[in-house]
N, C-alpha and C positions, 0 to 999 in steps of 0.2 A: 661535408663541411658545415659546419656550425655559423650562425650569423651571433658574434658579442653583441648585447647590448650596451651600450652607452650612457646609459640612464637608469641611475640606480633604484630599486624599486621598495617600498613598503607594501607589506602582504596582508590584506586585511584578513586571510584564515590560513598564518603562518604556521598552523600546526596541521594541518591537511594536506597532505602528502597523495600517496597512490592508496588507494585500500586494498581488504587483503581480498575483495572482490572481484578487482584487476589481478591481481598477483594467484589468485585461483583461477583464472581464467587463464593466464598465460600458462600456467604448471598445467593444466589441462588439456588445452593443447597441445603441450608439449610432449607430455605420457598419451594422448587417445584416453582421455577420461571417461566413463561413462555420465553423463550430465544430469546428475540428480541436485545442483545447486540451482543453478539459474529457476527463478523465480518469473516463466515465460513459457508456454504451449510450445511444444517441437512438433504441432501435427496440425494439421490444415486447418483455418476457418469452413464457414459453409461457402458453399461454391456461390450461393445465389446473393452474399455481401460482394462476392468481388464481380460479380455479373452487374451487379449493384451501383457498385464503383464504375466500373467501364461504361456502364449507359452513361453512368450524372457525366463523367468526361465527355463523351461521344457527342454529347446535347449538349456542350459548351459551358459545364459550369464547371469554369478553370480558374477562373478571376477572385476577385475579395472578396468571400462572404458579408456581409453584414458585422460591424463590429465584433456585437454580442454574442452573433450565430446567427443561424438560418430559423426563422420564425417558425418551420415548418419541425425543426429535428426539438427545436424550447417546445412545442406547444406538444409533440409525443412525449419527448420526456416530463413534461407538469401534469400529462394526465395519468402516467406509469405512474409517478408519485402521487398521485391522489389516491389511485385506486389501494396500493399497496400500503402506504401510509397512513394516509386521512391528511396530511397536507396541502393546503393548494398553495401554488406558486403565481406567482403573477408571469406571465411572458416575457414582459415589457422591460420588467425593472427587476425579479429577483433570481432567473434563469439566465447564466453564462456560461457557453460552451467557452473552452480552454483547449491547448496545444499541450494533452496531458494532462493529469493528476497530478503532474509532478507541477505543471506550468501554475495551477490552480494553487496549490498550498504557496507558492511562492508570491502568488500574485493577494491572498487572504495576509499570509503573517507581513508582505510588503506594505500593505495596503492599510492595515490594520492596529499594528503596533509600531511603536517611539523607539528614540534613544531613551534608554533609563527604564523600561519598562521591562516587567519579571515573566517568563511565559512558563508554565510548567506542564511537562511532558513526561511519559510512563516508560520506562528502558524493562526490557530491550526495545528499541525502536526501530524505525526506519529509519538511516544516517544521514538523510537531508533537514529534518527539523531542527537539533540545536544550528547548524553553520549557517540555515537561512534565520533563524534568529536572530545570530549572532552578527550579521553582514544589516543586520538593522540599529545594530548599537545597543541592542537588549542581552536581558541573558535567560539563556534557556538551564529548568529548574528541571531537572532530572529524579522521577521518584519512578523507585523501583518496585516490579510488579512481584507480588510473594508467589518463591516457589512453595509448594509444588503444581499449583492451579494458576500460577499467574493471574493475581486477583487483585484489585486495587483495595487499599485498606484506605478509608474514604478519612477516618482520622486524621491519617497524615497529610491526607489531600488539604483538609482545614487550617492544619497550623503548617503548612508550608503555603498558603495565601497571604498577603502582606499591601498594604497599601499600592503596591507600585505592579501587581498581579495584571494583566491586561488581559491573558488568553491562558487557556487550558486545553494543547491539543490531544484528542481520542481518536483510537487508531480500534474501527469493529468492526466484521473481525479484523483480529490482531494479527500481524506480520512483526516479530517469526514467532510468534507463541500459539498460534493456530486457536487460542480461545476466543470468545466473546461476551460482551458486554450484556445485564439480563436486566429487565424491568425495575427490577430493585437499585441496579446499579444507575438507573438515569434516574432516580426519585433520588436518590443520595447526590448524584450531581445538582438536580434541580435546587433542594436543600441548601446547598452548599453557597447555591449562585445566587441564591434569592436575595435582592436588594443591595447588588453588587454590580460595577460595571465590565465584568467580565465577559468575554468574549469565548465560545466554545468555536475550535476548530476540530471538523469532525473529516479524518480521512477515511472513507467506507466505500474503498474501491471492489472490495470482496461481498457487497452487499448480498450477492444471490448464490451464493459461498456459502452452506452451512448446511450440518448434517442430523441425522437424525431425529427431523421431527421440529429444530429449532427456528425460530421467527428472527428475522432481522429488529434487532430492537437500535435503529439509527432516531437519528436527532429529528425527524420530521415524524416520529412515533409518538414524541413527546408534546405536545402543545406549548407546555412551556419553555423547551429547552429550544425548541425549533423557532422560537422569537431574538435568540440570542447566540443562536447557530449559522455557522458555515460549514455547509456541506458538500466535500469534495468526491466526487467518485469516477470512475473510467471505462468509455465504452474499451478498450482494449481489453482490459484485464477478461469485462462481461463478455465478451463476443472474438477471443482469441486473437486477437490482432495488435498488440502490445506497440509494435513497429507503426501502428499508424496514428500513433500518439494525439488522441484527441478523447478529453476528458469534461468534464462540469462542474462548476459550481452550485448552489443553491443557498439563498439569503436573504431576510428580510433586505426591503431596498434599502435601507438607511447603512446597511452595510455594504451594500452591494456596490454602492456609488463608490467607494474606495476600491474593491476589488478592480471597478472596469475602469477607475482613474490608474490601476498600474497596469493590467494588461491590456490596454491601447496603446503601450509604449513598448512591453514586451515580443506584443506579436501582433496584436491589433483583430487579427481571425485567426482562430485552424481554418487548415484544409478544408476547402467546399463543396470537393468529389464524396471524401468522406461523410460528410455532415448530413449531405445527400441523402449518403446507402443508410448511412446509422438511422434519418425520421423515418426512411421505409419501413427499416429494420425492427424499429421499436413498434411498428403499429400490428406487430405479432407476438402475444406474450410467451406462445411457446419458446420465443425464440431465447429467452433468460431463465422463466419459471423451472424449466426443467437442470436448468445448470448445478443447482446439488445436488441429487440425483448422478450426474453426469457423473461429478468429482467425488461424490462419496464411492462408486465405484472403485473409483482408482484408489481413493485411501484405502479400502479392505483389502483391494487386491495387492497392494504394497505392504499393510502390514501382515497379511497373511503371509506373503514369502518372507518375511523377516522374522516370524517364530524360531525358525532353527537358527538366526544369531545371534551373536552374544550380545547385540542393541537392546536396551530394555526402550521400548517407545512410548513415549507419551499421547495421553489424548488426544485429538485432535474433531475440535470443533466447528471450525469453518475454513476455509480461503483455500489453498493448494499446498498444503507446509503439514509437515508433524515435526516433532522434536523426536532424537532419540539421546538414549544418554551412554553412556561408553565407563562410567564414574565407577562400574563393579567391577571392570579389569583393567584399566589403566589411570594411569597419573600424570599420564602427556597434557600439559597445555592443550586447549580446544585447537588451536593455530597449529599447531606440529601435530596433532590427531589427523587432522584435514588433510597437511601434506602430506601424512604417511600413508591416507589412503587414498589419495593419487596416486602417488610414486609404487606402492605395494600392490594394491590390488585392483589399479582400476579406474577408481571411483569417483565423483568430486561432490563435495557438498558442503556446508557453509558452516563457520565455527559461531555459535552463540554469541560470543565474546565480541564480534564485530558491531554488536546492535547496542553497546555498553559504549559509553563515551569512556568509560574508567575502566574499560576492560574486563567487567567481571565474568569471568572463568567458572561455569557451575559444570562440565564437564558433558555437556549438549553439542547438539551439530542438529541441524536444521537441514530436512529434507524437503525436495518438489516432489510434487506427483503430478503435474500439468503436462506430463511424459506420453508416450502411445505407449503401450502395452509391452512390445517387445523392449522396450529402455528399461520399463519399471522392471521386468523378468531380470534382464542384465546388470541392472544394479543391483538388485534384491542379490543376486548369485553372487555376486563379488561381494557385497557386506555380509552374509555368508560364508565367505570365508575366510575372515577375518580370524586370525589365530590370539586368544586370550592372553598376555604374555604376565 
């Protein structure tokens, strides 16, 4: 039995519904899908995080971190980003642990932009940026990245800036385009922002995510863009542990006073078991440096069994994601591709078109590889036999 309410409601994101994220996830368990969507490790951290975890509990440290975080887990991660960067952060005033990546972007664009102000962002995206824009009274300016590279055309960047511009959020690498941003592309930003009060929000939760040979070119690369940057990133994503949601910011202070003006109200600390294991954690570079390495792995060995199907797949440059495309033998909507290959053979994996506020349909599906070995075999084998129709 259902409770009515009584009290009639106005919806401030009256068009947000379930996504087709929920709706592939129920269809998935419902068929036994093989789980190549989820964008999440299905295989163990290292033992000695969660040995890690149980000591800081065991020793009592259960209670409220420190607002900002625990001085010891800011002061490993400002020396990571010095070493790796050439940035230095101050402890005190521009490092804030967060309850997530996700907590962190919310608590930058809450913090940071007005009613009335314009933010513009690169689609396909992540589907949390325009609705936290939009839950600020702003609007979020949607420019699209050119296939076939997914590549920002910096022109447009230009003449879609307008007086009322506040922030421009960068997602590097990209989720779900698996590219990344190159040295030229942050001189074109920097360009862009010179003598403007713009605000760059940078999500670079995949920062040690890339293959081939390539460097993380994030905003603390840059000198000058790192003066006018917010830098979000996630021990989860880094160190397999998604579920223990505890992420960072990074920000000159004059910015940063806004961010920790809204999450003091949000959540006030993460977790201080975790915060614990993570300054251990980080005071060993093996323990990230080798993470592309890791994940390029799994990309060759996923698109190596996909040769014999009819996916034509796209590059993939950094994060845990490739694209593939399906556009030479069918003409199903990406959303009814998706469900057929649940329902058909198996599978589940994510439609393009969901990272489009407007839906747009280029005939892609977005795979994980953050799989163990025997997942990636069993999905590879089911998109394999996928019949051309």
């Amino acid at each position: 039995m259902t409770i009515l309410s009584a009290v009639p409601q106005r919806s401030k994101l009256p068009d947000v519904g379930t996504t087709i994220f929920s709706v592939i996830g129920q269809l998935s368990a419902q068929h036994k899908a093989i789980n190549l969507s989820q964008g999440a490790p299905d295989f163990p951290c290292d033992r000695a995080l969660i040995e890690s975890v149980t000591r800081a509990m065991e020793q009592g440290h259960n209670q409220y971190a420190p607002m900002t975080g625990l001085l010891s887990l800011k002061e490993a991660l400002a020396d990571k980003v010095k070493t790796l960067y050439g940035q230095q952060y101050d402890t005190d005033s521009e490092v804030l642990i967060t309850a997530s990546a996700s907590q962190g972007l919310y608590a930058a664009i809450g913090g940071l932009v007005h009613a009335g102000d314009e933010v513009i962002f690169f689609e396909p995206a992540f589907d949390s940026y325009a609705p936290v824009v939009r839950l600020q009274g702003a609007t979020p300016i949607g420019l699209k990245l050119h296939l076939p590279d997914f590549t920002i055309n910096w022109d447009e960047v230009q003449a879609a800036i307008t007086p009322r511009t506040r922030m421009i959020i960068i997602n590097t690498p990209h989720n779900p385009s698996a590219q990344v941003l190159s040295p030229e592309d942050l001189d074109q930003l920097a360009r862009l922002l010179r003598h403007t009060d713009i605000v760059v929000l940078s999500d670079e939760v995949y920062e040690h995510i890339l293959f081939d040979g390539r460097q993380h070119q994030g905003m603390a690369t840059h000198a000058e863009l790192a003066q006018r940057s917010v830098i979000v990133s996630s021990f989860g994503k880094t160190f397999h542990v998604t579920g223990w949601r505890v992420g960072y910011c990074l920000a000159p202070a004059e910015l940063m006073t806004e961010l920790v003006r809204v999450h003091q109200f949000m959540m006030y600390a993460a977790d201080t078991p975790m915060q614990v294991a993570f300054s251990e954690y980080l005071r060993h570079p093996d323990n990230y440096l080798g993470l592309g390495a890791f994940y390029q792995h799994k990309r060759d060995l996923l698109a190596s069994l996909l040769k014999a199907s009819p996916f034509r797949l796209l590059p993939s440059a950094g994060s845990f994601f490739m694209l593939a495309s399906y556009a030479e033998f069918s003409d199903l909507p990406d959303s009814e591709m998706v469900k057929k290959l649940i329902v058909e053979n198996g599978v589940a994996t994510i439609p393009l078109s969901a990272f489009y506020t407007d839906g747009t349909d280029n005939k892609l599906i977005r795979l994980s590889f953050a799989k163990d070995e025997a997942t990636l075999r069993a999905g590879a084998q089911a998109l394999c036999q996928v019949k051309p129709r």
